[in-house]
gemmi code that builds the backbone of each chain (N, CA, C; Angstrom):
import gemmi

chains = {
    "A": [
        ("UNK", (30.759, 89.814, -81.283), (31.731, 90.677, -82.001), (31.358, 92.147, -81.810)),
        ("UNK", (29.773, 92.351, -81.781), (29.691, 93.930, -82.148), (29.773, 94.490, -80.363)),
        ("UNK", (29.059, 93.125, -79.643), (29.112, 93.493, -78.264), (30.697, 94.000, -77.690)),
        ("UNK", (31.866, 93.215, -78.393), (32.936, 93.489, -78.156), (33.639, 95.008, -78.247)),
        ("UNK", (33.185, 95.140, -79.564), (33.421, 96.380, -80.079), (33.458, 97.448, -79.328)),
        ("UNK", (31.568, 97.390, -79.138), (30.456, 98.468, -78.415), (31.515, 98.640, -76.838)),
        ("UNK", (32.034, 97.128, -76.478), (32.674, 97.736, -75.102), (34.048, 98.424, -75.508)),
        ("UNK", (34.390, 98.045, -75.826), (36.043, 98.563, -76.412), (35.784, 100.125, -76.490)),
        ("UNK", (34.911, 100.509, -77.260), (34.238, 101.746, -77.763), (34.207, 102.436, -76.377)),
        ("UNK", (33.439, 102.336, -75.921), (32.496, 102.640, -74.900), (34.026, 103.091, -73.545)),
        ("UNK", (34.701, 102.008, -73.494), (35.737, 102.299, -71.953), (36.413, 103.217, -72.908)),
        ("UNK", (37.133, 103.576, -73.911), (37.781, 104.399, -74.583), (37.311, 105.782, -74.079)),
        ("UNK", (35.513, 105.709, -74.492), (35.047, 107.341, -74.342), (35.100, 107.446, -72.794)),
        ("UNK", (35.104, 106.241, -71.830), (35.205, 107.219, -70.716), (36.201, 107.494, -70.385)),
        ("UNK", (37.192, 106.579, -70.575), (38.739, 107.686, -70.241), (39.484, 108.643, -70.717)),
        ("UNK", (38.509, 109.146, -72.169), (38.818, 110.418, -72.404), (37.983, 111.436, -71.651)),
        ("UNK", (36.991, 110.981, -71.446), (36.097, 111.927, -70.333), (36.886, 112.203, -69.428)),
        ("UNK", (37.271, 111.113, -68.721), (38.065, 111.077, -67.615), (39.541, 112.248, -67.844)),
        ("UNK", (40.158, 112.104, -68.405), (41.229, 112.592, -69.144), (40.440, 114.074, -68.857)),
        ("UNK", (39.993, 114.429, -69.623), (39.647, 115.755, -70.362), (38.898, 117.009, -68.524)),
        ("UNK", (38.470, 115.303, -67.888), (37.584, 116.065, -66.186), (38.794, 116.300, -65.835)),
        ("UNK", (40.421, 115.562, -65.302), (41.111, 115.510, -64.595), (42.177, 116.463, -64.921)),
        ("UNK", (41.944, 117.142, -66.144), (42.508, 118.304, -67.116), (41.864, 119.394, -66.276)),
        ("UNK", (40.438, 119.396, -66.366), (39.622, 120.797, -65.911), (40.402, 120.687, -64.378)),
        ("UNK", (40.505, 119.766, -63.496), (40.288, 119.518, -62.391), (41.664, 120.361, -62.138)),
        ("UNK", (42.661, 119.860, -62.606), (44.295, 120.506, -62.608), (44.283, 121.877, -62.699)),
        ("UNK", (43.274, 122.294, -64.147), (43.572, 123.565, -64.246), (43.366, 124.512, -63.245)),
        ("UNK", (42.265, 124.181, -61.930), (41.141, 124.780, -61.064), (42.557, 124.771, -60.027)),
        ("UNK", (43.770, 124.064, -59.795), (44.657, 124.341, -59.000), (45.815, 124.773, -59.445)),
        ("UNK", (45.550, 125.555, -60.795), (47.092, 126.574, -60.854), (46.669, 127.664, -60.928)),
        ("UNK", (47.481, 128.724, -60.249), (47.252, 129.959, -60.204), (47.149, 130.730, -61.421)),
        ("UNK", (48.161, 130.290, -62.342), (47.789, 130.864, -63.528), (46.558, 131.004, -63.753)),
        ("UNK", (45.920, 130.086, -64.295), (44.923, 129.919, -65.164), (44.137, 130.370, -64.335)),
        ("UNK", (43.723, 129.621, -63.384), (42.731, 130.387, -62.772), (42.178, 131.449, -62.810)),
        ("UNK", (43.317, 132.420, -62.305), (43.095, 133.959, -62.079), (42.387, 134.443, -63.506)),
        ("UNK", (42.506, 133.685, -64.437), (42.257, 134.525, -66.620), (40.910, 134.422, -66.629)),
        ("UNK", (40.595, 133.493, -65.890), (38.750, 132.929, -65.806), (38.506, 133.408, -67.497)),
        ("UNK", (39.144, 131.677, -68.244), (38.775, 131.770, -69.716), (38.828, 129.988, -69.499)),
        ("UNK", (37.741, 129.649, -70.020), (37.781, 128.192, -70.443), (37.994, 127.880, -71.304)),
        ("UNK", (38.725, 128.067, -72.493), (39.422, 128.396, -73.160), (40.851, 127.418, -73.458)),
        ("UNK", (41.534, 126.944, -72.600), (42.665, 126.820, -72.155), (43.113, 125.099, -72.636)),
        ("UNK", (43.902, 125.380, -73.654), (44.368, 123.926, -74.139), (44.802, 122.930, -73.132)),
        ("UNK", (44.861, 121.234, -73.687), (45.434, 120.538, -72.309), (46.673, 120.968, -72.051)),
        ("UNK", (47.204, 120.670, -73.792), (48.917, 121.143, -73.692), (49.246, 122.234, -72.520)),
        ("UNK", (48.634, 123.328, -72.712), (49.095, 124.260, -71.947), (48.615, 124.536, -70.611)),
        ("UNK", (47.564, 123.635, -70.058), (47.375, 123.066, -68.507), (48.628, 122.317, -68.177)),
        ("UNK", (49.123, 121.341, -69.068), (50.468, 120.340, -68.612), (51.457, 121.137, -68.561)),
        ("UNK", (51.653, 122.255, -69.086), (53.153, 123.086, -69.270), (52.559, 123.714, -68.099)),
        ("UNK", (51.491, 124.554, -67.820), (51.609, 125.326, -66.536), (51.459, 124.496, -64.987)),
        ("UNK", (51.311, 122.957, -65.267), (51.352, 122.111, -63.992), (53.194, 121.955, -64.239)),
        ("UNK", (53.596, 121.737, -64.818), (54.889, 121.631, -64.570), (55.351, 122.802, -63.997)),
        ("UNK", (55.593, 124.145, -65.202), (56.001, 125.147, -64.153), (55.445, 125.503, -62.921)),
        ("UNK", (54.226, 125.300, -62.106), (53.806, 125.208, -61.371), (54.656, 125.060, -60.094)),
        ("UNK", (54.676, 123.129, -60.418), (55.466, 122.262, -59.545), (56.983, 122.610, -58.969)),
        ("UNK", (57.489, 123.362, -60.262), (59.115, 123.758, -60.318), (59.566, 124.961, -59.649)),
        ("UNK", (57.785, 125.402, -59.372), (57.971, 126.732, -58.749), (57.923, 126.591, -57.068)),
        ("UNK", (57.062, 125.559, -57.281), (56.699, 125.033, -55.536), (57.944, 124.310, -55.330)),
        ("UNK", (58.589, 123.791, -55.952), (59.973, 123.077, -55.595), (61.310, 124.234, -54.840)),
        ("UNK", (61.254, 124.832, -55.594), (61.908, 126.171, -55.445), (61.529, 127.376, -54.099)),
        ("UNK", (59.954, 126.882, -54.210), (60.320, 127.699, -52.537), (59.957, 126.714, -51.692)),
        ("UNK", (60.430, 125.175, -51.809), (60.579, 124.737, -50.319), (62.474, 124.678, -50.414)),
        ("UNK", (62.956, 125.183, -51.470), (64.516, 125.063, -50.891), (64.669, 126.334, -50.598)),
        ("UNK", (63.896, 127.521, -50.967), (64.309, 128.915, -50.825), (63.591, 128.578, -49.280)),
        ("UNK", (62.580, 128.375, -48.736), (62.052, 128.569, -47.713), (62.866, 127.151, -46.232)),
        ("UNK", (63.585, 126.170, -46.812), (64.047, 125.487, -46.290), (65.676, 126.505, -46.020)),
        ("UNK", (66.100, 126.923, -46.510), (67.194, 128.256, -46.424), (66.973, 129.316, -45.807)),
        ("UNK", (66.032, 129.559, -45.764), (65.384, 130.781, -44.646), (65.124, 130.252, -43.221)),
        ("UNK", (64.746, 128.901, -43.144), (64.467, 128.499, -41.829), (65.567, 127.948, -41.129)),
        ("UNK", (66.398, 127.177, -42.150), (67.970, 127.341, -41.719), (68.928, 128.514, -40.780)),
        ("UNK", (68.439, 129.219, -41.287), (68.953, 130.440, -40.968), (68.340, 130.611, -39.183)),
        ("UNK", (67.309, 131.000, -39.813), (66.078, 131.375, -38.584), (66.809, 130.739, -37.619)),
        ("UNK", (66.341, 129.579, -37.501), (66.670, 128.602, -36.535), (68.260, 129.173, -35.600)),
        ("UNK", (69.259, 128.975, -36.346), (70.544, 129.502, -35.949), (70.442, 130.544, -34.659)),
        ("UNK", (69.485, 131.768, -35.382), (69.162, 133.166, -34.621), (68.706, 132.848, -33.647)),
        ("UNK", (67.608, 132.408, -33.865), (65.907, 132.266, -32.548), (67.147, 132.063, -31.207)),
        ("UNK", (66.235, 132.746, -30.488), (67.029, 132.488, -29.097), (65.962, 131.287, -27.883)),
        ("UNK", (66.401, 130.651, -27.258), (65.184, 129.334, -26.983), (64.350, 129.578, -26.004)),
        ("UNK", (64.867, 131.123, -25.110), (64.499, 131.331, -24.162), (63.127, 131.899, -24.688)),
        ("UNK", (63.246, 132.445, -26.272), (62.104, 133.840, -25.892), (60.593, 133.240, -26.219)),
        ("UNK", (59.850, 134.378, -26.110), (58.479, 134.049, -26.396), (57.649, 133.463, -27.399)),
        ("UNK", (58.732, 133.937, -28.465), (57.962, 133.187, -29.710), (58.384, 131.198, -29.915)),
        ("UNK", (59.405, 131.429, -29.162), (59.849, 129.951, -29.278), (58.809, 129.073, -28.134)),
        ("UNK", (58.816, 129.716, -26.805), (57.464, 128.584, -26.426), (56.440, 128.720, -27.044)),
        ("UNK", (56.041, 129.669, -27.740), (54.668, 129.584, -28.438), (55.092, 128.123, -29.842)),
        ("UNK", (56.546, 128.144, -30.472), (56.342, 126.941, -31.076), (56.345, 125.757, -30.371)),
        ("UNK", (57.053, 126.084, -29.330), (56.456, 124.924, -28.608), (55.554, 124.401, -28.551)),
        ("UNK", (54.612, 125.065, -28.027), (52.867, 125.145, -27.427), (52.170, 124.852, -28.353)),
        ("UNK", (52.415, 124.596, -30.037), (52.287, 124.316, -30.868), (52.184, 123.220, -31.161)),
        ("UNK", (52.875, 122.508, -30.455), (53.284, 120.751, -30.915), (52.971, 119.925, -29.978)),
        ("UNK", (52.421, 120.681, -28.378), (51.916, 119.908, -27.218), (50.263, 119.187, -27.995)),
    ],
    "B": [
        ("UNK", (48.385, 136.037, -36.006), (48.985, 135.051, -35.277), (47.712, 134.221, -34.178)),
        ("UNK", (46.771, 134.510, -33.937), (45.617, 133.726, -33.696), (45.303, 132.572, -34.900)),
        ("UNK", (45.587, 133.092, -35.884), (45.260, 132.217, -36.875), (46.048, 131.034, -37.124)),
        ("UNK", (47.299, 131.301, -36.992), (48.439, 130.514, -36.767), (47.957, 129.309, -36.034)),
        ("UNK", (47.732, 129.955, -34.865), (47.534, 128.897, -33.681), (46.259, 128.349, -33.851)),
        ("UNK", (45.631, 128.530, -34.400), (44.213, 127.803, -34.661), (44.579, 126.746, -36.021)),
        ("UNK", (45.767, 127.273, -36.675), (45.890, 125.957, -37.985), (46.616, 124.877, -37.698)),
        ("UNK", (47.495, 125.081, -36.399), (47.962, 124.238, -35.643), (47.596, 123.291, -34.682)),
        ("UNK", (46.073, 123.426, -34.020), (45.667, 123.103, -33.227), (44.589, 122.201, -33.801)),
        ("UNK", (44.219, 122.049, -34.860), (43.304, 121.554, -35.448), (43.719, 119.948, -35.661)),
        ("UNK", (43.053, 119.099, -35.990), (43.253, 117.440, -36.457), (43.429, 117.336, -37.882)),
        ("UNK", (43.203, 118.877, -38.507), (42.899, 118.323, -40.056), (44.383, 117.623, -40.374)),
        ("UNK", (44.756, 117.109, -41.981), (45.634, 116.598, -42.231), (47.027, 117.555, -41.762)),
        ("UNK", (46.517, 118.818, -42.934), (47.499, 120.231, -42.749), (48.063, 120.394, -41.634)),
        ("UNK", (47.271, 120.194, -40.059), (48.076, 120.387, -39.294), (48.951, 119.558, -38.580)),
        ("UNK", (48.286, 118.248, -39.189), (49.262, 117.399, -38.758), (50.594, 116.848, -39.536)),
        ("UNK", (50.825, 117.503, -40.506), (51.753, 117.621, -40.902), (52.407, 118.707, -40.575)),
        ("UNK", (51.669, 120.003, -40.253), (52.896, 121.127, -39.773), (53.306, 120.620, -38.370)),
        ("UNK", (52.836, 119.549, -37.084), (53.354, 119.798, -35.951), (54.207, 118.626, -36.481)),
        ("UNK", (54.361, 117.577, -37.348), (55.408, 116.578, -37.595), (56.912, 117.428, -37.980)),
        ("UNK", (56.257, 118.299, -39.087), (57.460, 118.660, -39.724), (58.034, 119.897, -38.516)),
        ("UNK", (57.497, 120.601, -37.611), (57.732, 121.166, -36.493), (58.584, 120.455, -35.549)),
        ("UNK", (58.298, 119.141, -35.428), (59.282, 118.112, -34.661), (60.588, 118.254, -35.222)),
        ("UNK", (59.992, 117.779, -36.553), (61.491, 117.259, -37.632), (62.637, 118.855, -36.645)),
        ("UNK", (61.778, 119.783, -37.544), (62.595, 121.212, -37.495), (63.090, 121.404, -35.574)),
        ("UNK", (62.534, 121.375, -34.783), (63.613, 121.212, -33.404), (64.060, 120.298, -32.902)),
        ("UNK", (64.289, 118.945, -33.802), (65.055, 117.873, -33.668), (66.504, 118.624, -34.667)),
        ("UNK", (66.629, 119.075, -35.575), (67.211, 119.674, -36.332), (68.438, 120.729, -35.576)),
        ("UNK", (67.143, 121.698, -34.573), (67.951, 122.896, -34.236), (68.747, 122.411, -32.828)),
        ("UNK", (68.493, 121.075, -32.421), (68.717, 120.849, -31.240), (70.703, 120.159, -31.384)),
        ("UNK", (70.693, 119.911, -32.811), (71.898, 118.785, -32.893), (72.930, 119.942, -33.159)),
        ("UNK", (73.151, 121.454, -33.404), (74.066, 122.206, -33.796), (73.414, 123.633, -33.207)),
        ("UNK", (72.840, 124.219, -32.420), (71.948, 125.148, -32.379), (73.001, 126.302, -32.569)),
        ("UNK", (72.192, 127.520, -33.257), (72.905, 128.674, -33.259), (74.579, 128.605, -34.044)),
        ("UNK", (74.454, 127.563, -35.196), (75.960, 128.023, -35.843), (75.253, 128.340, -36.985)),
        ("UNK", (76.048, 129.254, -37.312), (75.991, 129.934, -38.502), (77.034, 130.355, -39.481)),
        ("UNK", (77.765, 129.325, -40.313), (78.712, 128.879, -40.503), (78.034, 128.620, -42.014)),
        ("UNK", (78.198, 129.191, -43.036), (77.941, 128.744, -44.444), (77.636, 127.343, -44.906)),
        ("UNK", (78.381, 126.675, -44.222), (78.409, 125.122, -44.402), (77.127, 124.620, -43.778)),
        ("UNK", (77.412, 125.123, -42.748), (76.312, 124.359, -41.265), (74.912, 124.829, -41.839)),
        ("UNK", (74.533, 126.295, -42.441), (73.765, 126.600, -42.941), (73.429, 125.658, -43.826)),
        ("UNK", (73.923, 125.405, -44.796), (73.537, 124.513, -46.408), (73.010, 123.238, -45.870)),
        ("UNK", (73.804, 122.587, -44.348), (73.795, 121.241, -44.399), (72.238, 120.997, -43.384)),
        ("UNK", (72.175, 122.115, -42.778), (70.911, 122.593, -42.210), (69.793, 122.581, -43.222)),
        ("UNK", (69.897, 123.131, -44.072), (69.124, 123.668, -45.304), (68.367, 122.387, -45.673)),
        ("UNK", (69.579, 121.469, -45.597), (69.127, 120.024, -46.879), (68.070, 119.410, -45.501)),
        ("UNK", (68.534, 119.186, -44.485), (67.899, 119.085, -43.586), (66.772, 118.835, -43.795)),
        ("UNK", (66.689, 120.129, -43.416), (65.017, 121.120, -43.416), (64.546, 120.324, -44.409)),
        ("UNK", (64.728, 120.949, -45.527), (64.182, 120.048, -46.880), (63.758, 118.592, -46.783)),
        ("UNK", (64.684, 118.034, -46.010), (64.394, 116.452, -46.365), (62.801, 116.478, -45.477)),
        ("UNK", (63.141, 116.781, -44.420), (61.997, 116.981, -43.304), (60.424, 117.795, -43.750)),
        ("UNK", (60.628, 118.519, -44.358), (59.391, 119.298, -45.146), (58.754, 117.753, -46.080)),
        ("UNK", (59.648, 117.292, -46.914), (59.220, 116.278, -47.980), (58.626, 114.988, -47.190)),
        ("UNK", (59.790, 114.650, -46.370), (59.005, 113.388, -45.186), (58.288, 113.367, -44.413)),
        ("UNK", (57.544, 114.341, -43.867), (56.426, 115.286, -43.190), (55.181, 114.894, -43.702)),
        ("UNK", (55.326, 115.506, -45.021), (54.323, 115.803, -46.248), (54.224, 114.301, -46.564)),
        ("UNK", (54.713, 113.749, -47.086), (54.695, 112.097, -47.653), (54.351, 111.516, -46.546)),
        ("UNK", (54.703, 111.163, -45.081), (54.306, 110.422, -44.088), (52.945, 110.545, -43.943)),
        ("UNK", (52.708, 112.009, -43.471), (50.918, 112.325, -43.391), (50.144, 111.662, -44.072)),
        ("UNK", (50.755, 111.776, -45.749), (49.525, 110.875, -46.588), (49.705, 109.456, -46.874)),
        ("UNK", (51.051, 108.948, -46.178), (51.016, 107.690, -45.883), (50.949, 106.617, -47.314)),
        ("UNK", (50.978, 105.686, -47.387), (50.781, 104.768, -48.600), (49.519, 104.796, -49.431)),
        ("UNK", (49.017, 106.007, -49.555), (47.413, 105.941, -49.958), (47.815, 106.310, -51.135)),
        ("UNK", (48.980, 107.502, -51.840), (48.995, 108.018, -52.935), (50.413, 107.679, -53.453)),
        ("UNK", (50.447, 106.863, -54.527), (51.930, 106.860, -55.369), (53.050, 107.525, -55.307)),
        ("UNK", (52.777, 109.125, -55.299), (53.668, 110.243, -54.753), (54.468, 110.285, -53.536)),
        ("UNK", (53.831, 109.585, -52.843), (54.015, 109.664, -51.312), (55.043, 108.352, -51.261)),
        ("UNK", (54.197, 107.097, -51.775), (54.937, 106.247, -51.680), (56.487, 106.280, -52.005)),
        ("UNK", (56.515, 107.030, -53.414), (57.812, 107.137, -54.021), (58.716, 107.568, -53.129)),
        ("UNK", (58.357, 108.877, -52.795), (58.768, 109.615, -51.810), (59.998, 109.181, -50.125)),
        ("UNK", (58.701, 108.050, -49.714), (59.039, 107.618, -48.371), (60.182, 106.468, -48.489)),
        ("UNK", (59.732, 105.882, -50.164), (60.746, 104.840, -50.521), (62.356, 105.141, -50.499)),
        ("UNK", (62.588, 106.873, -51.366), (63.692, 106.881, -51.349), (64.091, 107.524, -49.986)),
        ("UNK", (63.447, 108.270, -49.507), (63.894, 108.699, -48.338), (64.767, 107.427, -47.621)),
        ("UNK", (64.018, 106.047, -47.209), (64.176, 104.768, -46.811), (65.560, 104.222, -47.459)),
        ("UNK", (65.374, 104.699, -48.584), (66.755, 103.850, -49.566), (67.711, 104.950, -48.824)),
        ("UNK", (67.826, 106.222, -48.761), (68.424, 106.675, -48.873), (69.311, 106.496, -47.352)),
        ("UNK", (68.683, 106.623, -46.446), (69.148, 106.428, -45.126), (69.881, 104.968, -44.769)),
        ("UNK", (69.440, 104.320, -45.850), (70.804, 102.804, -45.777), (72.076, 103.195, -46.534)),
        ("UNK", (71.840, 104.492, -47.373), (73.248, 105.089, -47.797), (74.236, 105.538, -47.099)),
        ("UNK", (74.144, 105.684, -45.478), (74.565, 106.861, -44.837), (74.801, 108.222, -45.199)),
        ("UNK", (73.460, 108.485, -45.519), (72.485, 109.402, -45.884), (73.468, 110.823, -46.972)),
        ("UNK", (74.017, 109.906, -47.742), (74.333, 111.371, -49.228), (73.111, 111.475, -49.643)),
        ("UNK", (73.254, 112.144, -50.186), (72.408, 113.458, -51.272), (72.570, 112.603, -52.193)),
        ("UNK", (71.575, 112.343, -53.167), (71.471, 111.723, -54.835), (70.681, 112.693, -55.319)),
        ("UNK", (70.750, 113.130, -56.339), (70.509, 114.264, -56.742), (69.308, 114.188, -57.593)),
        ("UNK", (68.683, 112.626, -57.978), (67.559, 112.567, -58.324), (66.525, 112.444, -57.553)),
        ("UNK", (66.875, 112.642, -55.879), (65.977, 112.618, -55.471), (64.993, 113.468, -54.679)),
        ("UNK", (63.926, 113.451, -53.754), (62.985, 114.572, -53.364), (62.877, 115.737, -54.802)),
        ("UNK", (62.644, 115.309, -55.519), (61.884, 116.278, -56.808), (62.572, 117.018, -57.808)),
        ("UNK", (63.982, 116.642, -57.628), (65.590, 117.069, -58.591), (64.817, 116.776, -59.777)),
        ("UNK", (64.320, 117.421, -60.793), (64.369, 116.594, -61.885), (65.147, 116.594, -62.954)),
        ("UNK", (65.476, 115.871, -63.839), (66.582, 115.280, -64.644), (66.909, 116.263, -65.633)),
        ("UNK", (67.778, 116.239, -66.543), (67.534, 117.600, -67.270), (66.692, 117.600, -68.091)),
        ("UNK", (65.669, 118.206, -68.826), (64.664, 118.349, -69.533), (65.483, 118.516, -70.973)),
        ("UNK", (65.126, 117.240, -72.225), (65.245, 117.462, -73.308), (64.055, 117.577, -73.804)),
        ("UNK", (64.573, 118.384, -75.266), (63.344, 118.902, -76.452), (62.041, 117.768, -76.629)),
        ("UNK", (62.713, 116.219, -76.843), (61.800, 115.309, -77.238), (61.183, 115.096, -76.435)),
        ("UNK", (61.335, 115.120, -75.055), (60.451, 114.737, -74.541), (58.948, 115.412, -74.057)),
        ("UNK", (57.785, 114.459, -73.887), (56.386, 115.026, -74.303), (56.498, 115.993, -73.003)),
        ("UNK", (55.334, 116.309, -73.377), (54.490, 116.971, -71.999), (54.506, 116.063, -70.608)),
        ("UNK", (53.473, 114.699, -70.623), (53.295, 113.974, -70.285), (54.871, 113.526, -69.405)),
        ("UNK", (56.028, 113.186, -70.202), (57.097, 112.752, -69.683), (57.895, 113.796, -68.665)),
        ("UNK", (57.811, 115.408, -68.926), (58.651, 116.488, -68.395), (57.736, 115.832, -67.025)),
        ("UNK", (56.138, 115.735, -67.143), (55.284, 115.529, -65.291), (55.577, 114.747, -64.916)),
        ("UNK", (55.679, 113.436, -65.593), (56.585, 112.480, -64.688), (57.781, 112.711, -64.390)),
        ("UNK", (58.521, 113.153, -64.527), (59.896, 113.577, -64.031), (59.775, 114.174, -62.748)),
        ("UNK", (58.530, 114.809, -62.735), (58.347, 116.302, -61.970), (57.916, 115.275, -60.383)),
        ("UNK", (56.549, 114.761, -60.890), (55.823, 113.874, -59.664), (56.675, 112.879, -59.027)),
        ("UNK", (56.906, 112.136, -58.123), (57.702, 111.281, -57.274), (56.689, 110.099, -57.999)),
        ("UNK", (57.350, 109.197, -58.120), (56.659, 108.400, -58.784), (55.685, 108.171, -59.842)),
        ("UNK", (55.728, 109.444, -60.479), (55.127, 109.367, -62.090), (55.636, 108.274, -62.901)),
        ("UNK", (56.746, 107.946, -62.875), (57.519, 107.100, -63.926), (56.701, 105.948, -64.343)),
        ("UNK", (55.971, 105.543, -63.405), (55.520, 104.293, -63.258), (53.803, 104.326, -63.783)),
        ("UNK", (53.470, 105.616, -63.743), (52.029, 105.514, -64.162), (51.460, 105.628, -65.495)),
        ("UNK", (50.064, 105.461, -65.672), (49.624, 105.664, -67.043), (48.976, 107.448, -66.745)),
        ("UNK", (48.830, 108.043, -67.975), (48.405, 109.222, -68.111), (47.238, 109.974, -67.059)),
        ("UNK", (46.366, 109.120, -67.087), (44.916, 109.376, -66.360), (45.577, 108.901, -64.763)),
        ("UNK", (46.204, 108.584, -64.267), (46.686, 108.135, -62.799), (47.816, 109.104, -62.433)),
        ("UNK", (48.738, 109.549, -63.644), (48.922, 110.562, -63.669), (48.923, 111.901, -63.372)),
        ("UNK", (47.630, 112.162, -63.899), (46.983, 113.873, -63.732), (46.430, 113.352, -62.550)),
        ("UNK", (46.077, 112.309, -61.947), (45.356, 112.107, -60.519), (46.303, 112.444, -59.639)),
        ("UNK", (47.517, 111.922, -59.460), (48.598, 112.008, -58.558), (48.771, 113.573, -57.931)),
        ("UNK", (49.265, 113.926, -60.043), (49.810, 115.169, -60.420), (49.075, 116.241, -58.885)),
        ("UNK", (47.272, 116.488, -59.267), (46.758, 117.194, -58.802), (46.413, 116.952, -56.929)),
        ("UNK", (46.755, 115.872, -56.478), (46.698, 115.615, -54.882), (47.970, 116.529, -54.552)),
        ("UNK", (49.754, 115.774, -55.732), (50.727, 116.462, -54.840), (50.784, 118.164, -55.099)),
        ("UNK", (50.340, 118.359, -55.751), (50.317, 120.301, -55.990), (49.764, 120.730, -55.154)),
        ("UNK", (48.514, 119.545, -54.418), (47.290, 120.358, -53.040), (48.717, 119.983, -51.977)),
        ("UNK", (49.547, 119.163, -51.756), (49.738, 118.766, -50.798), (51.163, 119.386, -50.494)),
        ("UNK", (52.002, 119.862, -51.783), (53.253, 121.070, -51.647), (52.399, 122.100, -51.298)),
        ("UNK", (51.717, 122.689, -51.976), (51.300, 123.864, -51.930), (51.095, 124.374, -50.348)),
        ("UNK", (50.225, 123.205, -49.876), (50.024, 123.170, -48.627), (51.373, 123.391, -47.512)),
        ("UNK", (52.659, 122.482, -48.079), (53.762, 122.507, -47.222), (54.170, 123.720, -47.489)),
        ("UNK", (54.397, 124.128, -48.646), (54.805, 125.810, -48.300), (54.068, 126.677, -47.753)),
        ("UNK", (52.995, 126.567, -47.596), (52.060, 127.616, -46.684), (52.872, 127.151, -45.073)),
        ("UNK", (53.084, 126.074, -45.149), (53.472, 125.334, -43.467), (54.045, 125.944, -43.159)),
        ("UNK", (55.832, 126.244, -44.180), (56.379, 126.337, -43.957), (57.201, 127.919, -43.632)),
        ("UNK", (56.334, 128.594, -44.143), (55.849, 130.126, -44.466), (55.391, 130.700, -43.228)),
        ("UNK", (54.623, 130.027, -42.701), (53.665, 130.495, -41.340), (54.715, 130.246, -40.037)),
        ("UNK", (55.781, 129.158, -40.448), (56.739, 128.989, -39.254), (57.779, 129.986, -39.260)),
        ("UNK", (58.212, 130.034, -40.373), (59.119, 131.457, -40.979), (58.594, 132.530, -40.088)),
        ("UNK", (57.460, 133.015, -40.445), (56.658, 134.282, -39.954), (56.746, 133.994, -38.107)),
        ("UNK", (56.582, 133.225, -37.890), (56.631, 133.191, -36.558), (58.070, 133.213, -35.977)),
        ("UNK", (58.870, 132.609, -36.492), (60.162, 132.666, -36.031), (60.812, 134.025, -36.242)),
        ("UNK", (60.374, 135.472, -37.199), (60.738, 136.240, -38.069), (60.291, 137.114, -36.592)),
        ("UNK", (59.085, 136.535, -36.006), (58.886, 137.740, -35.254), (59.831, 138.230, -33.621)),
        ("UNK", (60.614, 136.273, -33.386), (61.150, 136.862, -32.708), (62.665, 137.624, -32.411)),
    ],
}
model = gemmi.Model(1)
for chain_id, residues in chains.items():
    chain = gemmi.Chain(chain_id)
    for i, (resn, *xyz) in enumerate(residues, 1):
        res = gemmi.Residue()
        res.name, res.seqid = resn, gemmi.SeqId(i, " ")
        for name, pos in zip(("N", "CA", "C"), xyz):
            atom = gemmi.Atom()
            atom.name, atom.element = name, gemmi.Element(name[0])
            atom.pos, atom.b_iso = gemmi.Position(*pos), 0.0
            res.add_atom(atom)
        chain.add_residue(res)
    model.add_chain(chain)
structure = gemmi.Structure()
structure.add_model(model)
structure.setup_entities()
């Protein structure tokens, strides 16, 4: 019974460990936070700045998927910068 | 622009996802080249997009949930004769008040729906390395194309 417990107990505290590392770990890849260098920083508001984060990176692959749209149209195939993308992908 | 060509030339993952999604993009310019037509633009656009996301998800292959989700609908989607669904590649749903923290990231991640919290923030933090990464990709091709 107590052995039961003791494990029950025991996997609980490590997946709040776990939890609480994979929190620090998130925070170390948003720009926000980062840059404040305060440890300090609630989970809540690691999860709100991974979201806006994400919504922001979402936003420039359609702003940047619209720009290359474009691009593309222009580029002429003959010129120099285009065999260099070429030369890129050999 | 040395640098360019040295992030390209490399085996790491990064670059092998920029010369995939480099394919995608002059398989792209090859089927309409040079219109520039509002429409042709947008339909170009989604394109691009799909190709940035299937790039990125192929590279990391079935190893991460995200990816999986990802390649799944792409897959579903191309037995559609390929419309747009608007929940998919990272649309997310509209955000109400009740819902947690926890629920707005699953919305956000390609396949969050399905996980527990701690598998979660695991996912969460691979796909932020692995957009982040595609917009740098996709940034550096910009710049190169900008120059000519």
């Amino acid at each position: 019974m107590s052995s039961r417990r003791s494990r029950q107990s025991g996997s609980s505290r490590i997946s709040d460990d776990q939890i609480i590392e994979l929190v620090s770990k998130l925070q170390q890849l948003l720009p926000e936070i980062r840059n404040r260098r305060s440890d300090k920083v609630s989970a809540s508001k690691v999860l709100q700045e991974t979201c806006n984060y994400i919504r922001s990176l979402h936003r420039e692959v359609d702003d940047l998927s619209e720009r290359l749209s474009r691009l593309l149209a222009t580029v002429d195939a003959d010129s120099p910068e285009a065999a260099i993308i070429r030369s890129l992908i050999m | 622009m040395t640098s360019n060509r040295v992030f390209f030339n490399t085996s790491s993952r990064k670059a092998r996802c920029a010369r995939r999604f480099l394919q995608s993009l002059l398989r792209i310019r090859q089927r309409r080249p040079g219109s520039l037509s509002s429409e042709e633009v947008r339909q170009r656009s989604r394109r691009i997009k799909m190709a940035a996301y299937s790039s990125m998800a192929c590279t990391v292959g079935s190893r991460r949930a995200w990816s999986r989700a990802i390649i799944f609908r792409l897959q579903s989607r191309a037995g559609r004769h390929g419309r747009m669904r608007r929940r998919c590649l990272g649309v997310k749903k509209k955000p109400s008040r009740e819902m947690s923290q926890a629920d707005r990231l699953r919305d956000l991640v390609p396949g969050g729906e399905a996980l527990d919290f701690c598998n979660l923030l695991e996912e969460t933090a691979h796909y932020i390395k692995c957009l982040s990464s595609q917009v740098e990709i996709m940034k550096s091709i910009a710049d190169i194309y900008c120059r000519s």
